[in-house]
C-alpha positions in Angstrom: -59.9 50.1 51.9 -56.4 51.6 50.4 -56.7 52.9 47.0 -54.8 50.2 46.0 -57.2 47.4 46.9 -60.3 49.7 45.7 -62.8 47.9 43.0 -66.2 49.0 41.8 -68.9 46.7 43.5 -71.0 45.4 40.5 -70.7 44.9 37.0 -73.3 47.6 36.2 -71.7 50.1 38.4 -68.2 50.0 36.6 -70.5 50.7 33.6 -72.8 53.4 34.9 -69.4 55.1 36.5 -67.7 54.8 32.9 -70.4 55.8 30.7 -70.6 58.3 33.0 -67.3 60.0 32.5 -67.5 59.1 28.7 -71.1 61.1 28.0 -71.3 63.7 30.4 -71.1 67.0 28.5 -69.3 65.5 25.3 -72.5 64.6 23.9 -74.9 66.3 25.4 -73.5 70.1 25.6 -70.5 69.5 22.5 -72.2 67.5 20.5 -75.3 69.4 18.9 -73.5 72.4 17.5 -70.7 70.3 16.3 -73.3 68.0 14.3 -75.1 71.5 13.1 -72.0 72.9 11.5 -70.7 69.7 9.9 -73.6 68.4 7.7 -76.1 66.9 10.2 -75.5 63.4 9.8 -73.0 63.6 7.7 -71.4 64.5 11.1 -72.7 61.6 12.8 -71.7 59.4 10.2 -68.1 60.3 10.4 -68.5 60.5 14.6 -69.7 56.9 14.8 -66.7 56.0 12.6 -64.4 57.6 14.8 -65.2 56.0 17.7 -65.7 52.8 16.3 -62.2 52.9 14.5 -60.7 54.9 16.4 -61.9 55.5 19.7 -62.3 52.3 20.8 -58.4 50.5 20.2 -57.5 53.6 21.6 -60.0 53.2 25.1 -58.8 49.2 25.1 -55.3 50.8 25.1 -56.3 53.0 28.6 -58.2 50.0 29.9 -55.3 47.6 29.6 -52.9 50.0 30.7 -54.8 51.3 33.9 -55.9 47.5 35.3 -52.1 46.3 34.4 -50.9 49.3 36.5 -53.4 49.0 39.3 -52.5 52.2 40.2 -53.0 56.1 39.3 -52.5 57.4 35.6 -48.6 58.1 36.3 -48.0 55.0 38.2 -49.2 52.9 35.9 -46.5 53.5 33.0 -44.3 52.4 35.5 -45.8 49.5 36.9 -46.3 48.4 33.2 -43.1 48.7 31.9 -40.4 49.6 34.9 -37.5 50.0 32.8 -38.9 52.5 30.6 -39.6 55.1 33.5 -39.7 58.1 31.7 -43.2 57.4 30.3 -44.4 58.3 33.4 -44.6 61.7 32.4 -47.4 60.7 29.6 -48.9 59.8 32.7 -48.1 62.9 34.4 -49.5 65.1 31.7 -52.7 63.2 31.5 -53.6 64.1 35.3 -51.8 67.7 34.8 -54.6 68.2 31.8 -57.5 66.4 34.5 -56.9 68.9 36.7 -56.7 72.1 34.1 -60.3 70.4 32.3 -61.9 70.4 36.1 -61.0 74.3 36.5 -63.8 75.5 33.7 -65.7 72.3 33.8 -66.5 73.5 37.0 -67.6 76.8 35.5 -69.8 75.2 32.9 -71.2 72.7 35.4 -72.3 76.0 37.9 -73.8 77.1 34.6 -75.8 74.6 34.8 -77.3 74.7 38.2 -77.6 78.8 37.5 -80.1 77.8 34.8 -81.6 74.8 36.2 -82.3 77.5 39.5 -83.9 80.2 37.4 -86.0 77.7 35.4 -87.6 76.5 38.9 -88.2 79.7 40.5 -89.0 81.4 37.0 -86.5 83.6 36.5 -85.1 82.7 33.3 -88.5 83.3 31.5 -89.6 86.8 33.6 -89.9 89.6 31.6 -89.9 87.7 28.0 -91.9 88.4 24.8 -92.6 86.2 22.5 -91.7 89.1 20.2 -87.9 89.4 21.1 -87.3 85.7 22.4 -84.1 85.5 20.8 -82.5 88.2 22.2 -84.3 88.2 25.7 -82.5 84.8 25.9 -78.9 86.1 24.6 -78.8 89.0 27.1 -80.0 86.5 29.3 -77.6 84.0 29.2 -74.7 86.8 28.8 -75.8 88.4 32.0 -75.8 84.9 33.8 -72.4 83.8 32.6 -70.8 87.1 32.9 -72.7 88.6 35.9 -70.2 89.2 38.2 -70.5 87.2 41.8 -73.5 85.1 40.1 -71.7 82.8 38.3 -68.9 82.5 41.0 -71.6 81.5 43.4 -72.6 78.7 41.4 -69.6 77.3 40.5 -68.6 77.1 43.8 -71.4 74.9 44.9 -71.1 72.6 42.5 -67.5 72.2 43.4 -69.0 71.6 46.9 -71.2 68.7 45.5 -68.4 66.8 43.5 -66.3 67.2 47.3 -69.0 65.3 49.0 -69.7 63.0 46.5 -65.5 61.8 46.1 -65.2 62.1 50.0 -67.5 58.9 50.0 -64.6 57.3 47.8 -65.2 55.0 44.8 -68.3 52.4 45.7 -70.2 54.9 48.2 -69.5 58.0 46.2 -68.8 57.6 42.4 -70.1 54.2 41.8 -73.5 54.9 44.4 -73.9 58.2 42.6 -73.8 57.2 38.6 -76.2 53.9 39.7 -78.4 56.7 40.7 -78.0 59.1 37.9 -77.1 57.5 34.9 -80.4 55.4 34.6 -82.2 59.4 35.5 -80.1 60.9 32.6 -81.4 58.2 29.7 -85.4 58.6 31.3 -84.9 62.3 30.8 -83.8 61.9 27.5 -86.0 59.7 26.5 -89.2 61.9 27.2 -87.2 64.5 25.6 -86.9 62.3 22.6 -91.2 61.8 22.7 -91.9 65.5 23.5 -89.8 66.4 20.6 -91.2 63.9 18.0 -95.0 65.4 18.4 -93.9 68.9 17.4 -95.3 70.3 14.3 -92.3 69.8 12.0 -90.5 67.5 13.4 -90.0 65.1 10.5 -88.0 68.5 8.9 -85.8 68.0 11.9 -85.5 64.8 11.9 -84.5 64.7 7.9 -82.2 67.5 8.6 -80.6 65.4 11.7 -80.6 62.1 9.6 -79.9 63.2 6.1 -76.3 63.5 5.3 -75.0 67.1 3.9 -71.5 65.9 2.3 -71.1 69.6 0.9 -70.3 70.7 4.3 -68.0 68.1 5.1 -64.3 69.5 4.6 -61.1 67.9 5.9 -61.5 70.1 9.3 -64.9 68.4 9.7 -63.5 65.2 9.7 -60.5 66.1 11.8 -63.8 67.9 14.9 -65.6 64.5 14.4 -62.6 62.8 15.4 -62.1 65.1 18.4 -65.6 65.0 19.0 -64.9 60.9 19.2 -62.1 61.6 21.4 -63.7 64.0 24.1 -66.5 62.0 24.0 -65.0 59.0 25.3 -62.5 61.2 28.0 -59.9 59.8 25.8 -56.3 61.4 27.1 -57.9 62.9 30.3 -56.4 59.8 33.0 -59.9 58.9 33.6 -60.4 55.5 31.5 -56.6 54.5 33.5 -58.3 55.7 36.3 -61.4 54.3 36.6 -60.1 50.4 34.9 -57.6 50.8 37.9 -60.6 49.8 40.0 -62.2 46.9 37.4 -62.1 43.5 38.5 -59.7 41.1 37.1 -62.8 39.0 35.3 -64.1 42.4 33.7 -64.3 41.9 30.0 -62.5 44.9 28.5 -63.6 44.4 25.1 -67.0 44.3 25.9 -66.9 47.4 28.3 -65.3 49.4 25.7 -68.0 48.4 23.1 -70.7 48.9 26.0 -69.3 52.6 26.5 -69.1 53.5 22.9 -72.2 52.5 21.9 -74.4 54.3 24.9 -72.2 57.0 24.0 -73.4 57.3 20.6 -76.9 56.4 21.9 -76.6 59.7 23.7 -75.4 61.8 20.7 -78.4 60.4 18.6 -81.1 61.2 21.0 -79.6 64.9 21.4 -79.6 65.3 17.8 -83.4 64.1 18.2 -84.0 66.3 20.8 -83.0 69.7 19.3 -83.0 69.5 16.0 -87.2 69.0 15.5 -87.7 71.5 18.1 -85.3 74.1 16.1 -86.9 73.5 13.0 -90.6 73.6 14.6 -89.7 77.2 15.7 -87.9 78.5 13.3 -84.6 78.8 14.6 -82.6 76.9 12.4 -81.0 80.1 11.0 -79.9 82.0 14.3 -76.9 80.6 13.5 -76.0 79.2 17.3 -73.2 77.2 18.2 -71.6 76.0 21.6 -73.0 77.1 24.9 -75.6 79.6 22.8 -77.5 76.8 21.0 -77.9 74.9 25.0 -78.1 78.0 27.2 -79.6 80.4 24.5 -81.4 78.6 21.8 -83.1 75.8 23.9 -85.2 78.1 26.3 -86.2 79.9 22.9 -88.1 76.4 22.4 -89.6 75.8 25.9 -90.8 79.0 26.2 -92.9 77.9 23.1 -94.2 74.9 25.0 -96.9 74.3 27.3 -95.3 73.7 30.7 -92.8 75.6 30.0 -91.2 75.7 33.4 -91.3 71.6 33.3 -89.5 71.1 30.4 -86.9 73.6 31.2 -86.2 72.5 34.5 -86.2 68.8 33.3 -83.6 69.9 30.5 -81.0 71.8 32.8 -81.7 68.8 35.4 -80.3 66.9 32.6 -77.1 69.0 31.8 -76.6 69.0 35.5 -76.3 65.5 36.1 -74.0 65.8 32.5 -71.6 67.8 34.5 -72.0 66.4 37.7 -70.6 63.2 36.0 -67.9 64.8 33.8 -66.6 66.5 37.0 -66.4 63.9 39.4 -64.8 61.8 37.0 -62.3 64.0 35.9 -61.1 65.0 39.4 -60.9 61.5 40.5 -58.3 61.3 38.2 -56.1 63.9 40.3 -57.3 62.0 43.7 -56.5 58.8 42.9 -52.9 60.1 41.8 -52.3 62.8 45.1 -53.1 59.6 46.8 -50.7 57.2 45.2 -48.1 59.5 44.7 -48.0 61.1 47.9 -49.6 58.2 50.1 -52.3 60.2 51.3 -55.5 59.3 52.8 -58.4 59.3 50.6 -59.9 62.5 52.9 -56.7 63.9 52.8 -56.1 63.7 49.1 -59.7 65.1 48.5 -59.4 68.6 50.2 -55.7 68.7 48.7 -57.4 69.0 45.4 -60.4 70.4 45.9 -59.4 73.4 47.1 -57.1 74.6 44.2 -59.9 73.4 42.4 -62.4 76.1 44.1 -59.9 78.7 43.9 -59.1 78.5 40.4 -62.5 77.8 38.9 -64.0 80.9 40.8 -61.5 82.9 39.2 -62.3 81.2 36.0 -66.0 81.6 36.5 -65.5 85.9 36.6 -63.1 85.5 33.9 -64.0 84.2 30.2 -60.3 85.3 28.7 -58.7 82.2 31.4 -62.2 80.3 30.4 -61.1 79.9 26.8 -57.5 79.9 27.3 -58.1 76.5 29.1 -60.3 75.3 26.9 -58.4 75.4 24.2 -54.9 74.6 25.3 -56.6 71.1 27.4 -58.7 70.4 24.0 -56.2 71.1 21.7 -53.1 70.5 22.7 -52.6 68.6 25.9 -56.0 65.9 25.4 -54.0 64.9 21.6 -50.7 64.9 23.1 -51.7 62.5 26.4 -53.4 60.5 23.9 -50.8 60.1 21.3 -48.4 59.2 24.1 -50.5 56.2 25.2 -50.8 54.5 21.9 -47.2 54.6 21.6 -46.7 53.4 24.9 -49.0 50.7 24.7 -48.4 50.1 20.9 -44.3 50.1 21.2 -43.4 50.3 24.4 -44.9 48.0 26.9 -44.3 44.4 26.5 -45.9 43.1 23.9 -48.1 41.1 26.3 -49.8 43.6 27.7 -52.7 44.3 25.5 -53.1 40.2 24.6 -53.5 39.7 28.2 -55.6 42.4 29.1 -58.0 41.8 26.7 -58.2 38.1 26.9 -58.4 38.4 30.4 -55.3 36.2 30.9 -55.8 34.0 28.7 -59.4 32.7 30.3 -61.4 34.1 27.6 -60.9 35.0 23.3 -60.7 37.7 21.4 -60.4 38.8 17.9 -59.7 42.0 18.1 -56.1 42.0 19.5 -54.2 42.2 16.1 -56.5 44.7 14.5 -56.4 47.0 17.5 -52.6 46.7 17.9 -52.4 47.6 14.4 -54.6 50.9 15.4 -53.1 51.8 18.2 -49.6 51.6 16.2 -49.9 53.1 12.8 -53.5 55.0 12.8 -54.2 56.3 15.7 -51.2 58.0 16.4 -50.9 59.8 12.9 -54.7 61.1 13.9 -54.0 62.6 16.8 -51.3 64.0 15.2 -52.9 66.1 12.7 -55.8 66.8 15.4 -53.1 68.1 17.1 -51.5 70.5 14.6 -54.8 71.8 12.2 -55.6 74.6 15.1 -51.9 75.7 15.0 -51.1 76.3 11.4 
C-alpha cells in the first residue's frame, strides 16, 4: 500500500497513535517541573485553558489541513490551496523542525532506557546512603548523561527500535505499536497514582498540586503554560498533518481533537498526582529541581525510600520509555511520510534515508550537551511557534474558506458548532499567541 492510499485500521488505533504523539514526554517528562515553578495548579489551570482555547482550534486547523492534503506536511499546503504554492514552505519548516526535535529526543529517549537498565540490574541504587541520597542521585544522573560512550550507546539503540518499529509502516508498525503501549502507559500510571496516594503526606501533596498559587503566576507563566499546551499536543511539529493524512474520511475531527486533549490533560493530572505526594512525603520539595533533575534525579530519591524499590523504579522508567518511544516514532514519521512523497520513495527506502542522519546526529548530540540545548531551544522556541503561527494563517486566511467547514462536518454528513468560534481562533487569537510565545525568550 503506497503512502498515499495508507489509513489507520480502527477507530481506536488512529486514537492510541495520536494520543500517542500528543502525550509522550510533553506531559510526563515537561510537565512536572513546569507545574512546580508556576503555582501548582494555578499552572494547571491556565494549561487546561490553553489547550482548550487554544490548543484545540489550532489541532482542528492541522487535522483539516493534513486529511484535505492527503499527503505529507509540505504537500499538503499545496494540495489545499494550489495557487498559493509558496506556503509549502510552512510545510517545509514543520518537517525541517520534525527532524531537528528527533536529533535530542533520541538522546532523551536513550536516557531513558539507560535508567530503566540500571534500575533492573541495580545499578542506579549501588553504592547509595540514605544519608546523601540527593547527591548520590545528582552525580548519578550527571555521570549517566555525560558519561562518555554510555549515553551514545543508548541512544543509538533506541534509534534502532523506532527503525524497526516505522519499517513495519503505519498499521503494522505505528498503529500495532501504540494499541500495545498506550493502554500499558495509563495501567502504569494508574498504579502510580494508588502507590502515591497511600504515602504518609500525601494529602500535603495533593493540596500543593491542586491548590492554586496565583502569586507565582506572572505574564511568563502564562505565556510556558501556553507552550506547555502547545508541545503537549505536537502542535507545529508536522505530526497532527501527518498522522490525519491517514484518518478515514468518516473520522470525526472534532471529536478526535477533544479525545486527544482531554487524555492529554488526563496525563498531566495523574503526573502531578504522582510526584507531587511522593516529594512532599520525603521532604524534597525544597531541592529546588526542575527539568530532567526532578525525573532522572529527584524521582529515584523517592523509590529508594520505598519498599520494592527496584519495582517501582523500573516500572517508572518503563513508563518514560514508552513516553519517548511514542514521541519519537511519531515525530520521525513526519520526515518519512514527506522523503516518501516528495522524493517517491519506497516506504523501506525512505526509512534508512532518515534514519541514518538521525543516528549520526543524535550520537553526536548524545556526547554533546552544548548541540543538546542549542536544539532544544531553537526547535522549542523558535521554529515549533513559527510552523504553528504559519498554519493558522494558512488555514485561517489562506485556504478556501471551505476548508475547515468541510473538514469538520465531515462534508457536510454530520454538524458542528464549533466552526465559527474556531475560525475566529485560529484568525485573530491564536496567531497573536504564538506570536508573543515566540518573541518573550528573545527580548
Amino acid at each position: 500500500m503506497s503512502a498515499n492510499n495508507t489509513q489507520f485500521f480502527s477507530k481506536i488505533g488512529l486514537i492510541a497513535a495520536t494520543v500517542g504523539s500528543a502525550v509522550g514526554l510533553g506531559n510526563i517528562w515537561r510537565f512536572p517541573a513546569e507545574a512546580q515553578a508556576g503555582g501548582g495548579a494555578a499552572f494547571l489551570i491556565l494549561y487546561i485553558l490553553c489547550v482548550v482555547a487554544l490548543g484545540i482550534p489550532v489541532m482542528l486547523a492541522e487535522f483539516s489541513l493534513g486529511r484535505a492534503g492527503r499527503t505529507d506536511a509540505i504537500g499538503s499546503f499545496s494540495a489545499v490551496s494550489p495557487k498559493h504554492r509558496g506556503w509549502r514552505y510552512v510545510g517545509g519548516l514543520s518537517v525541517v523542525t520534525a527532524f531537528l526535535i528527533s536529533i535530542f529526543y533520541m538522546v532523551v529517549a536513550g536516557w531513558t532506557l539507560e535508567y530503566l537498565f540500571e534500575s533492573l540490574t541495580g545499578g542506579l541504587y549501588s553504592g547509595v546512603s540514605s544519608a546523601s541520597t540527593s547527591e548520590a542521585f545528582a552525580s548519578k544522573m550527571d555521570t549517566y548523561i555525560s558519561g562518555g560512550w554510555r549515553p551514545m550507546v543508548f541512544t543509538v539503540f533506541m534509534v534502532l527500535i523506532n527503525l524497526a518499529i516505522l519499517l513495519g509502516g503505519v498499521t503494522k508498525g505505528i498503529e500495532r505499536l501504540s494499541n500495545i503501549l498506550m493502554p500499558l502507559l495509563f495501567v502504569i500510571l494508574l498504579a502510580f497514582c494508588i502507590v502515591s496516594l497511600t504515602l504518609p503526606k500525601a494529602g500535603e501533596g495533593l493540596v500543593y498540586f491542586f491548590h492554586p498559587d496565583f502569586s507565582k503566576v506572572t505574564p511568563s507563566v502564562i505565556l510556558s503554560a501556553l507552550g506547555q499546551a502547545f508541545f503537549s499536543l505536537s502542535l507545529g511539529m508536522g505530526i497532527l498533518i501527518t498522522y490525519s493524512s491517514y484518518y478515514p474520511p468518516e473520522t470525526r475531527l472534532v471529536r478526535t481533537a477533544g479525545t486527544v486533549s482531554f487524555l492529554s490533560i488526563l496525563v498531566a493530572v495523574m503526573m502531578g498526582i504522582i510526584i507531587f505526594p511522593a516529594v512532599m512525603s520525603f521532604g524534597l520539595a525544597d531541592h529546588g529541581v526542575a527539568g530532567t533533575t526532578l525525573v532522572f534525579s529527584t524521582l529515584p530519591e523517592v523509590f529508594v525510600r520505598l519498599p520494592l524499590t527496584g519495582l517501582w523504579s523500573s516500572l517508572f522508567f518503563l513508563l518514560l520509555a514508552i513516553a519517548a518511544l511514542t514521541s519519537t516514532v511519531s515525530i520521525v514519521e513526519v520526515v518519512i511520510r514527506c522523503v516518501q512523497d516528495r522524493l517517491g520513495m519506497s516506504r523501506k527506502a525512505a526509512c534508512y534515508w532518515v534514519m541514518i542522519p538521525v543516528l549520526v546526529l543524535s550520537g553526536i548530540c548524545s556526547v554533546s550537551m552544548g548541540m543538546f540545548n542549542f536544539l532544544d531551544f531553537l526547535t522549542a522556541e523558535i521554529l515549533l511557534p513559527v510552523a504553528a503561527m504559519g498554519v493558522c494563517v494558512f488555514v485561517g486566511w489562506i485556504a478556501p474558506k471551505s476548508l475547515l467547514s468541510n473538514q469538520l462536518t465531515n462534508d457536510g454528513s454530520i454538524r458542528s458548532r464549533v466552526i465559527g468560534l474556531c475560525l475566529f481562533i485560529i484568525r485573530y487569537v491564536a496567531p497573536g499567541l504564538i506570536f508573543l510565545v515566540l518573541i518573550t525568550p528573545l527580548l
